[in-house]
C-alpha positions in Angstrom: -37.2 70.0 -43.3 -35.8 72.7 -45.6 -33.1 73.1 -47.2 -31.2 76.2 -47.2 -30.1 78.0 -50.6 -26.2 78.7 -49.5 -26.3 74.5 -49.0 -27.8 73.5 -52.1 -25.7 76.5 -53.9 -22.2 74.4 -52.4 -23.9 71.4 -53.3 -23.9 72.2 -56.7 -20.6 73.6 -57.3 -19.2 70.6 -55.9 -21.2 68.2 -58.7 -20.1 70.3 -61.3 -16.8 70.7 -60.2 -16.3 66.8 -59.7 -17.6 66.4 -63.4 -15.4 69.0 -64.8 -12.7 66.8 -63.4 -13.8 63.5 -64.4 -14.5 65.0 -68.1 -11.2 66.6 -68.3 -9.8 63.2 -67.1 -12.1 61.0 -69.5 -10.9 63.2 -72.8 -7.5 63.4 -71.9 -6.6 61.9 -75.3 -6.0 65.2 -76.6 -3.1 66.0 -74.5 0.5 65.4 -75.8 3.2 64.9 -74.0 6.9 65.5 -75.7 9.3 62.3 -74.6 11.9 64.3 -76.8 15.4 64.8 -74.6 14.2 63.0 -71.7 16.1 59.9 -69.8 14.8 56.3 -70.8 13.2 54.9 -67.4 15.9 53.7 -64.7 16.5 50.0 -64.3 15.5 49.3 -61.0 17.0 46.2 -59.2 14.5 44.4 -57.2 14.7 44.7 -53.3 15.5 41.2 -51.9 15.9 40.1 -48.0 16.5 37.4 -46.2 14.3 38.1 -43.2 16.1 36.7 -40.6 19.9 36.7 -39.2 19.2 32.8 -39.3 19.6 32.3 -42.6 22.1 30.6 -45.2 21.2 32.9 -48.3 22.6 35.9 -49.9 20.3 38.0 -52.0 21.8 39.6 -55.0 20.5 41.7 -57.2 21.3 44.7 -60.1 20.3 46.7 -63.1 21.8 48.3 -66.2 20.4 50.8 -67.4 22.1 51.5 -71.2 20.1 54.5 -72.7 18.4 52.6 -75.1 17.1 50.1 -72.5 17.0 48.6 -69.4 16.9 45.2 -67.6 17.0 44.3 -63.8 17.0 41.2 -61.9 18.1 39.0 -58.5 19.0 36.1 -57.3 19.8 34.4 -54.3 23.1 32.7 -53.5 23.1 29.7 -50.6 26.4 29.7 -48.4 27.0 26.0 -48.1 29.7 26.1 -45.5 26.5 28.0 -43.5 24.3 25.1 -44.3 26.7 22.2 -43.2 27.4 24.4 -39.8 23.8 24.6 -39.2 23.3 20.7 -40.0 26.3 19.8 -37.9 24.9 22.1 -34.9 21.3 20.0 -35.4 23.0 16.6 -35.5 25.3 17.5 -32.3 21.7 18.9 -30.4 19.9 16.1 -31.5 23.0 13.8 -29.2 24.5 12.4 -32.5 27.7 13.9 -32.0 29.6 11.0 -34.5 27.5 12.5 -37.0 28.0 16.2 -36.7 31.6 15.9 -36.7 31.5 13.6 -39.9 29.7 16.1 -41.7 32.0 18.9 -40.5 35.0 16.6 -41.9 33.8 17.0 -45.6 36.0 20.3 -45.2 39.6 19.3 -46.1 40.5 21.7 -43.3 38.4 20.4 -40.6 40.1 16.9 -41.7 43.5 18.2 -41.7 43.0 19.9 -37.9 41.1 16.7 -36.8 43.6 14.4 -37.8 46.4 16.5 -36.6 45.2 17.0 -33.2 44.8 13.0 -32.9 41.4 13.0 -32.8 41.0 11.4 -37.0 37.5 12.0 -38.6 35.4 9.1 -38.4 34.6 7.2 -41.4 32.4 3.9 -41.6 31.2 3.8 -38.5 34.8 3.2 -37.3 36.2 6.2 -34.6 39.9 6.7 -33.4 42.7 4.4 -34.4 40.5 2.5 -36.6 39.1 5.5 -38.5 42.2 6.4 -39.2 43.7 3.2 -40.6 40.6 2.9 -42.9 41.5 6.7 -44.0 45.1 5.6 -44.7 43.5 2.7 -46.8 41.6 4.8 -48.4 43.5 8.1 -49.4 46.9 7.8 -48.3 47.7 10.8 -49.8 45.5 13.4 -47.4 48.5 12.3 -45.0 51.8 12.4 -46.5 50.4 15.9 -47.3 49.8 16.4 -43.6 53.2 14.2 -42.6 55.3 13.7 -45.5 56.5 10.7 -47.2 57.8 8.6 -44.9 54.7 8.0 -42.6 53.1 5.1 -42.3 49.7 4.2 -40.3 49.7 1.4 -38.3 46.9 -1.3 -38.3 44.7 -1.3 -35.2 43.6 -4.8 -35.7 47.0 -6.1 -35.3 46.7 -6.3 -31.4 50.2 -7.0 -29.5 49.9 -8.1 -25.9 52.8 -6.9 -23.7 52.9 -9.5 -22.0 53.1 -11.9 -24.5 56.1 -10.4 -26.2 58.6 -9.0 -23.1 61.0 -5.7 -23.8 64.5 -6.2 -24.2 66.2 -4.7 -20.6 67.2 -1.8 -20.6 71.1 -1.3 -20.4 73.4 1.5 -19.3 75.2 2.1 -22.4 
């Protein structure tokens, strides 16, 4: 097998072209480079994601860039109204219903519309009439806010039978 001369003629010029490269790279401390009038390097703010539409983060981040120098950075901020929605929804799925909607009633306004549409927040392991007694025992002042002044709770325990105490008859006048 025989090489031809045109080959071995490329193959040389390749080798010493490869070397002239690699030397010209290797010596390179020779080279100046003037930094005079140019910009100081940009501050660049990190990309951040959250990856998913299922999620209870923000990202946040930025940089300043002054002239003189530069400084980046990120954080990430959790939504906690996001993360109590997503527990409530998980209780409720999970058939603890009495659960989910006490964790939604930390929110003063969930409390305020629960209360208001007769349905109180439950509190103790006590539901309905009783819930609300114990809230009025507790912090009468979430309902003279909702009410006013004048309103008074009544306590569930205090059972009256109808029959035992008859209504007055009723009268024309």
């Amino acid at each position: 097998m025989q090489i031809e001369p045109l080959k071995i003629f490329i193959l040389l010029l390749v080798v010493l072209l490869v070397f002239n490269i690699s030397y010209n790279y290797v010596n390179a401390e020779t080279t100046t480079i003037q930094y005079k009038g140019q910009p100081v390097p940009s501050a660049m703010a990190p990309s951040m994601s959250a990856f998913s539409q299922d999620v209870c983060a923000v990202p946040a981040s930025g940089g300043l860039n002054t002239g003189v120098f530069a400084v980046s950075g990120g954080t990430v901020i959790t939504d906690e109204n996001c993360v109590r929605l997503k527990n409530a929804k998980a209780l409720h799925d999970m058939g603890l219903k009495v659960a989910a909607v006490s964790l939604l009633c930390k929110d003063d306004e969930v409390w305020d519309a629960m209360e208001m549409s007769g349905s109180p927040c439950p509190l103790g392991g006590a539901v309905g009439d009783a819930a609300r007694y114990a809230w009025w025992e507790l912090n009468p002042t979430k309902f003279t806010k909702l009410y006013g002044n004048e309103y008074k709770v009544k306590n569930p325990n205090v059972y009256q039978n109808p029959k035992a105490m008859p209504l007055p008859p009723l009268t024309d006048e």
